[in-house]
C-alpha positions in Angstrom: 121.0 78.5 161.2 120.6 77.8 157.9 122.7 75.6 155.7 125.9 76.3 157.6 124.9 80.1 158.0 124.3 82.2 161.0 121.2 84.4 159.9 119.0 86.7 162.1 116.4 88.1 160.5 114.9 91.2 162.2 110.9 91.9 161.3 110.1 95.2 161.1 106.7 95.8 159.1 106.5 98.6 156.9 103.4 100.1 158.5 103.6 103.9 159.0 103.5 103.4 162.9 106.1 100.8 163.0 108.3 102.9 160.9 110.9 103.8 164.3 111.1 99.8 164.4 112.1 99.8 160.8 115.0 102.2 161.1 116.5 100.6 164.6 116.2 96.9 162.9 118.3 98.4 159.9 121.0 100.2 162.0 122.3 96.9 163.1 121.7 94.8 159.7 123.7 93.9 156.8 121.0 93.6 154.0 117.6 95.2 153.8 115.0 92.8 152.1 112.0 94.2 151.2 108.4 92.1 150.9 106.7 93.9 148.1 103.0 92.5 147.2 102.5 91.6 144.0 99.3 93.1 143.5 99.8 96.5 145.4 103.1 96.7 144.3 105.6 99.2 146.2 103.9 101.6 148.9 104.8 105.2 150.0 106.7 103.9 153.2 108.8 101.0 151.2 110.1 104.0 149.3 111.0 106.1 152.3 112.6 103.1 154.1 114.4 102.1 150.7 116.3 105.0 150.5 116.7 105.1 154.6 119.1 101.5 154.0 120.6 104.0 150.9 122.0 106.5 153.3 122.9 103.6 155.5 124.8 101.6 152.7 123.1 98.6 153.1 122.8 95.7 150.1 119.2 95.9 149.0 117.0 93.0 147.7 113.1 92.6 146.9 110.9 89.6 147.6 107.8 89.6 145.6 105.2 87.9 147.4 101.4 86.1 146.8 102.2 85.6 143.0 99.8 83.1 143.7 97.0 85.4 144.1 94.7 86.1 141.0 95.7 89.6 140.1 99.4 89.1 140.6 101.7 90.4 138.2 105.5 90.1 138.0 106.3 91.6 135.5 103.9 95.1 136.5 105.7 94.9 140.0 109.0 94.8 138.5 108.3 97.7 135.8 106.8 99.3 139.2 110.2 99.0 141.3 112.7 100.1 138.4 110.6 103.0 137.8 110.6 104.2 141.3 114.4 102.5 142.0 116.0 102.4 139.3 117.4 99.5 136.6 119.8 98.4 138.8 117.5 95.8 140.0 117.0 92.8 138.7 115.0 89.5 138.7 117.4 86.5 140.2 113.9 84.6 140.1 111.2 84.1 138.3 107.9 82.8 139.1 107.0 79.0 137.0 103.4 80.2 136.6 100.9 82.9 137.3 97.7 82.4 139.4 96.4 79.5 141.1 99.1 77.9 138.6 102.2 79.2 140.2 103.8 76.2 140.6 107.3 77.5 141.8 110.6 79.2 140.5 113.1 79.5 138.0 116.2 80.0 139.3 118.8 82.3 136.3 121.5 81.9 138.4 121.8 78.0 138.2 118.9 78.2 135.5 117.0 75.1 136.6 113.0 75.1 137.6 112.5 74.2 141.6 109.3 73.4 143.1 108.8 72.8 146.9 106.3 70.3 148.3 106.5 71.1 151.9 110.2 70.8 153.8 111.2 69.1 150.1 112.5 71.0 147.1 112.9 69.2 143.7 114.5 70.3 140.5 113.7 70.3 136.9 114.7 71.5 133.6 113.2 74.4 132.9 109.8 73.9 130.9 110.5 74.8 127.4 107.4 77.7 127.4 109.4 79.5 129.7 112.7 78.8 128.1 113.0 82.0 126.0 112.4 83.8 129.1 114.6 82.4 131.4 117.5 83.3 129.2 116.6 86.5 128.1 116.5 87.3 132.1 119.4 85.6 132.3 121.7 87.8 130.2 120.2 90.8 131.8 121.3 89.5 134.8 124.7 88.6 133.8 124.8 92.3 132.4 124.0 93.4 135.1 126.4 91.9 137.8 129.3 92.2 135.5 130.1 95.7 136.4 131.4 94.1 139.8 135.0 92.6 138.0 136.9 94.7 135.3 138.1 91.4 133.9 134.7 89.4 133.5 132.8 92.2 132.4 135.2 93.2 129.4 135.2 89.1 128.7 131.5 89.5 128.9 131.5 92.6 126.3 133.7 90.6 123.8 130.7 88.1 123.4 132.1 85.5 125.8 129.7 83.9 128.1 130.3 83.3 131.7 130.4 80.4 133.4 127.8 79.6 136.6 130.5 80.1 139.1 131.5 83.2 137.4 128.0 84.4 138.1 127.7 83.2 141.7 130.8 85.3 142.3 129.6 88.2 140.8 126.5 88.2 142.0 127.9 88.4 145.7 130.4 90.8 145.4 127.5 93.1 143.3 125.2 92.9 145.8 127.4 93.5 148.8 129.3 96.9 146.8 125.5 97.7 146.1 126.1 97.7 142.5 122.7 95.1 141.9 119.8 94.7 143.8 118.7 90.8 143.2 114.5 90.5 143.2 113.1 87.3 143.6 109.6 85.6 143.1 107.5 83.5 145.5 104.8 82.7 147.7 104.7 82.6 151.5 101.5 80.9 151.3 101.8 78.0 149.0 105.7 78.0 150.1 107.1 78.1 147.1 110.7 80.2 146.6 110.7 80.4 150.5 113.5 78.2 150.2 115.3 78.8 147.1 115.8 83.1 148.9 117.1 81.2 151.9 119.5 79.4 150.2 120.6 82.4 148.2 120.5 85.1 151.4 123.2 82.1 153.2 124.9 82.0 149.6 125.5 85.6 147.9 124.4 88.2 150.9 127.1 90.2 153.0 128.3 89.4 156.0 129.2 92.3 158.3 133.1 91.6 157.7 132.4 93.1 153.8 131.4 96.1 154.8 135.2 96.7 155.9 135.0 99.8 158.9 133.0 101.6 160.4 132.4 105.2 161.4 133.0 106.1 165.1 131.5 109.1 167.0 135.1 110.3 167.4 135.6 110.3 163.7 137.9 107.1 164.2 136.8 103.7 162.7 136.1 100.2 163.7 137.0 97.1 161.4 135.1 94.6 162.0 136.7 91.7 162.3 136.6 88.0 163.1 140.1 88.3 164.8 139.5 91.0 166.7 139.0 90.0 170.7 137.5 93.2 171.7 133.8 93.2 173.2 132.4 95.6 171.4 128.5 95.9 171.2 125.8 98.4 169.6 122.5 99.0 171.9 120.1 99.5 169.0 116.6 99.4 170.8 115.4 99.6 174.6 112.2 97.7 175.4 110.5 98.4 178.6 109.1 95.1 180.0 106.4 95.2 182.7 108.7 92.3 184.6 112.1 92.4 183.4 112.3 96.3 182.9 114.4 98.2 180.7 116.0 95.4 178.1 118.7 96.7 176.0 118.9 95.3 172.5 122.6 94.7 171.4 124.4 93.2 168.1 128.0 92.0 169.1 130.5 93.7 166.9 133.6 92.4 167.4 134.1 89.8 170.3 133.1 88.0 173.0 130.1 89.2 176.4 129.2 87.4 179.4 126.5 88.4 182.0 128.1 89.9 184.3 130.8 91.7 182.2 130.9 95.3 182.5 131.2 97.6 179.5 132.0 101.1 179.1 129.4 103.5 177.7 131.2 105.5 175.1 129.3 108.9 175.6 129.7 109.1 179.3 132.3 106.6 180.0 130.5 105.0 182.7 130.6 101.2 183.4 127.1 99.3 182.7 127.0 96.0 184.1 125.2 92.9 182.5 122.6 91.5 184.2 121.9 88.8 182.4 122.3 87.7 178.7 119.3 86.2 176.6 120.1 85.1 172.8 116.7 86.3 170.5 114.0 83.4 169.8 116.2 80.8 172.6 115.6 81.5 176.6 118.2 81.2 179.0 121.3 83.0 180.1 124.5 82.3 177.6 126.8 84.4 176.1 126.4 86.1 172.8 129.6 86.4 170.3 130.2 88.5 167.2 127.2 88.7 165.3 124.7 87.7 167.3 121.7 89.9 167.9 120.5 89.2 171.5 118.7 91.1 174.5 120.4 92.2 177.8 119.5 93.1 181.1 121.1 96.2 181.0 119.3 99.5 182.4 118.4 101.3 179.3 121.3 104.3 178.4 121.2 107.2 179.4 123.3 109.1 177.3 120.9 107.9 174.4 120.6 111.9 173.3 117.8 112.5 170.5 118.4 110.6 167.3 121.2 108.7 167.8 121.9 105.5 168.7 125.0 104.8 171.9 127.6 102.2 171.8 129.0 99.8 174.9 132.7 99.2 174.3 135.7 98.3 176.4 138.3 100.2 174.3 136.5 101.9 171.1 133.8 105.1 171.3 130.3 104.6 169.7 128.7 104.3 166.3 127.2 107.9 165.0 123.7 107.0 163.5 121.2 109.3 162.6 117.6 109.0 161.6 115.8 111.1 159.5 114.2 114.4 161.0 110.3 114.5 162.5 107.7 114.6 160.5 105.1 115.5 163.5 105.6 117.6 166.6 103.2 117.9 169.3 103.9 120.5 172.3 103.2 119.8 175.7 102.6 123.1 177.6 102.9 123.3 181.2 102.1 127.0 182.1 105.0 128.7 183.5 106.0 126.0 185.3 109.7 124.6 184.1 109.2 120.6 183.6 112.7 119.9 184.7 111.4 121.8 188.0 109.0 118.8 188.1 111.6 116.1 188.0 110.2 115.4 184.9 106.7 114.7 185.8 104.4 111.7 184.6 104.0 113.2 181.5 107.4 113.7 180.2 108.9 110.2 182.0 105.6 108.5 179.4 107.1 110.4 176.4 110.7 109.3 177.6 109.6 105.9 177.7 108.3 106.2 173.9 111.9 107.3 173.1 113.7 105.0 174.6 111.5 102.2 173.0 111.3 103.9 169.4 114.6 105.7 168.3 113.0 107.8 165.4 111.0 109.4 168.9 112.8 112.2 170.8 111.8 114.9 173.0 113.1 118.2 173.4 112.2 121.6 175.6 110.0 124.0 174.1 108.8 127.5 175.1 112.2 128.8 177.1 111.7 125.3 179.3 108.2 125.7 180.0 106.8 122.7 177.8 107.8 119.5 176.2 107.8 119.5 171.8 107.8 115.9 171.3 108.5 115.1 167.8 108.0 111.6 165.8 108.2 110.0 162.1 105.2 107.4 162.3 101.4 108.4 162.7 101.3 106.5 166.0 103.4 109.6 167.6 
């Protein structure tokens, strides 16, 4: 919690071989944010993941980290992420120093300096060498999350200025109808605009109400909704522990789940039972409501078919989700002996056990059923 605000936060490194992690921790999220170096700028798989959260219409933002470092640039790493992502992004932040002397932030939103000495933040006037800056960054801003409001943005084009809450407003509703992409500026390792992006993630981001419905596998929909009394969860990821088993990931939709509570499987509209119920990052049995990201014990699914991900529900069918296709195949000859013959064998129940654990993994038949094509996005596969 933070501030008054429910956040999980779901860490999936951008390493090619965690890419599978990357695109089953964005399937159940709001908001992407990426951590771009400030040195090495924006690599080959922050590009393929950026325009993964595009096809899943997901708010986008940018944290530009170790501006403390020597070499760090800004201002290259935001030329750097327009030219690659377009102008639609822009700073919300910018960094009070360069170097060894980054001393903190400057906030364009509520256009004060703020510099963090530990668990406390003070805040300044802005010094007056970065004045000129600050408000040229500022109007850019303002320009740029005006387009969110018919009426503010022709008040903005008549030369009128807009007031700070005008601006908070905007900037929320732009980001959540992915009309801006905020960047900020900081350092993880002298802590400074840590907090100042946790204030504004519990202040402007979208909550999963805002993104209204949601597509069903039986072409209905599924608002999402805080009045809505329906248990209604998405199994994003399967884990297979070596002494609690198969553990099912789930975000709660809509609702209330208890261990113990059955829910339907809207592929095969079979009943799965909970086992037990464990919120992420606090141990112990509990129950989990809407919006909450927590771990099951419920055997893994098993109408989980290729690339998509299934859906427990009482009442509504699954979420249709799709990853992009392989980018590496590997076949597994058997001879003329038909795998399925084999109950599977060792071989194909280890590759199984990849795919359940890594959606972006599936297996198919190969060779008229006498081998196993197992196909993969990250090099790991």
């Amino acid at each position: 919690d933070w501030k008054g605000a429910r956040i999980n936060v779901l860490d999936a490194p951008c390493y090619p071989d965690f890419i599978g992690d990357a695109f089953a921790a964005m399937s159940v999220c709001e908001t992407a944010l990426f951590v771009v170096d400030a040195e090495a700028g924006p690599q080959p798989t922050t590009v393929k993941l950026w325009y993964a959260a595009e096809d899943l219409r997901l708010a986008r933002a940018v944290f530009v980290n170790r501006l403390s470092r020597s070499e760090a640039s800004f201002a290259t790493t935001m030329d750097l992420l327009q030219e690659r992502f377009g102008t639609r992004l822009g700073a919300v932040t910018l960094p009070w120093g360069t170097g060894e002397d980054f001393n903190g932030i400057i906030d364009l939103v509520r256009m004060k300096a703020r510099h963090c000495d530990g668990t406390k933040q003070t805040e300044t006037e802005i010094p007056e060498e970065y004045r000129a800056a600050a408000e040229a960054a500022h109007e850019t801003l303002c320009e740029l999350v005006a387009e969110a409001d018919d009426e503010l943005m022709e008040k903005y084009l008549e030369g009128e200025s807009l007031t700070q809450e005008e601006v908070e407003g905007l900037l929320a509703k732009a980001i959540a109808h992915r009309l801006f992409v905020p960047v900020f500026a900081g350092s993880c390792v002298k802590e400074q605009g840590v907090n100042s992006l946790m204030d504004d993630v519990a202040t402007y981001f979208p909550a999963p109400t805002d993104y209204g419905e949601m597509p069903l596998i039986d072409g209905d929909t599924l608002k999402i909704s805080s009045e809505d009394d329906r248990p209604v969860v998405f199994d994003f990821k399967t884990l297979n522990d070596a002494q609690q088993g198969r553990l099912s990931f789930l975000k709660v939709l809509t609702g209330t789940i208890e261990p113990g509570m059955e829910l339907v499987n809207a592929r095969t509209r079979k009943g799965e039972r909970m086992a037990h119920l464990d919120e992420l990052l606090v141990v112990g049995g509990g129950e989990a409501s809407a919006g909450e990201v927590d771990h099951g014990g419920l055997p893994r699914l098993r109408a989980r078919r290729h690339h998509r991900h299934a859906q427990l529900t009482d009442r509504a069918l699954g979420l249709d989700l799709t990853v992009d296709d392989a980018r590496y195949r590997v076949d597994a000859a058997v001879g003329h002996v038909d795998l399925h013959d084999l109950g599977a064998g060792h071989v194909a129940h280890q590759i199984g056990a990849v795919g359940g654990e890594n959606r972006s993994c599936r297996e198919e038949c190969a060779g008229g059923g006498n081998g196993l094509e197992q196909k993969g996005l990250a090099d790991i596969h």
